[in-house]
N, C-alpha and C positions, 0 to 999 in steps of 0.2 A: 728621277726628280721632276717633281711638277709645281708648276709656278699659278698661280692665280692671275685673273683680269688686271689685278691693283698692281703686282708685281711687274705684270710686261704694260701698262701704260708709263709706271716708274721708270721701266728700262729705254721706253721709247724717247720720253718726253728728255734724261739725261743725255742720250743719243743726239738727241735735237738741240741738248743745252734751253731748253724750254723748261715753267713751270708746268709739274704734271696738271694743275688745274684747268691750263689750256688746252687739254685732249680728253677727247673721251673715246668710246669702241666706236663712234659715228664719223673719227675724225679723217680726213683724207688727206692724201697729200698736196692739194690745192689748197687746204684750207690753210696752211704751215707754208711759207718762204723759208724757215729755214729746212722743211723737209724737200730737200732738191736732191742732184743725184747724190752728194757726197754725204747729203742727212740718209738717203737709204742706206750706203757702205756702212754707215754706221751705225745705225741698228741692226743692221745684219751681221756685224761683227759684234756687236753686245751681245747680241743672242746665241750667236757661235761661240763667243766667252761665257756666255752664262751656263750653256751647257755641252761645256767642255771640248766641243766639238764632234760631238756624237751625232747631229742631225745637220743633215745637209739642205744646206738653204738657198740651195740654187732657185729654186721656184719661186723663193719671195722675192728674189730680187727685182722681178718685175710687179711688187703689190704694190698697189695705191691707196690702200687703206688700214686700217689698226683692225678691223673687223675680217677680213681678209686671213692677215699674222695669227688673229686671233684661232680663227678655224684651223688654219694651215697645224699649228699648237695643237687643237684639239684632235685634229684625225693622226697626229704622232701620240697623241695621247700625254699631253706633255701640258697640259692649261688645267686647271681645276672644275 
C-alpha cells in the first residue's frame, strides 16, 4: 500500500492536531511547538497504524523534518 505526499502531510498534521494547511514537505520540527517529542510518538505511531505495522520506524524517530519521513517513505517504496 502506498500513500501519496497529500495523504502523509494529512496524517502528520492530525498527529500534531494541526491544520494540514500549516505544513508543507519544507516543514520542520522547529517550525511546529506542537511537534515536540510526544507530536513525534505520534506520528510515528500514525504511520505505524497506517501501515499496519509492517515498517519499522525506528529510524524516524530521530527526523526533524516532513521531507525526511517523506524519503525515508520512498526508499520503502511506500510514498507515491
Amino acid at each position: 500500500m502506498k500513500i501519496t505526499l497529500e495523504d502523509l502531510l494529512k496524517i502528520i498534521a492530525k498527529s500534531l492536531n494541526i491544520k494540514v494547511s500549516k505544513i508543507s514537505i519544507k516543514t520542520k520540527d522547529t517550525d511546529l511547538e506542537e511537534w515536540d517529542s510526544l507530536g513525534q510518538l505520534s506520528i510515528i505511531s500514525a504511520l505505524d497504524k497506517k501501515f499496519k505495522g509492517k515498517v519499522k520506524f525506528d529510524s524516524v524517530a530521530s527526523v526533524a523534518n516532513i521531507n525526511s519521513i517523506a524519503n525515508f517513505l520512498k526508499k520503502k517504496k511506500l510514498l507515491k
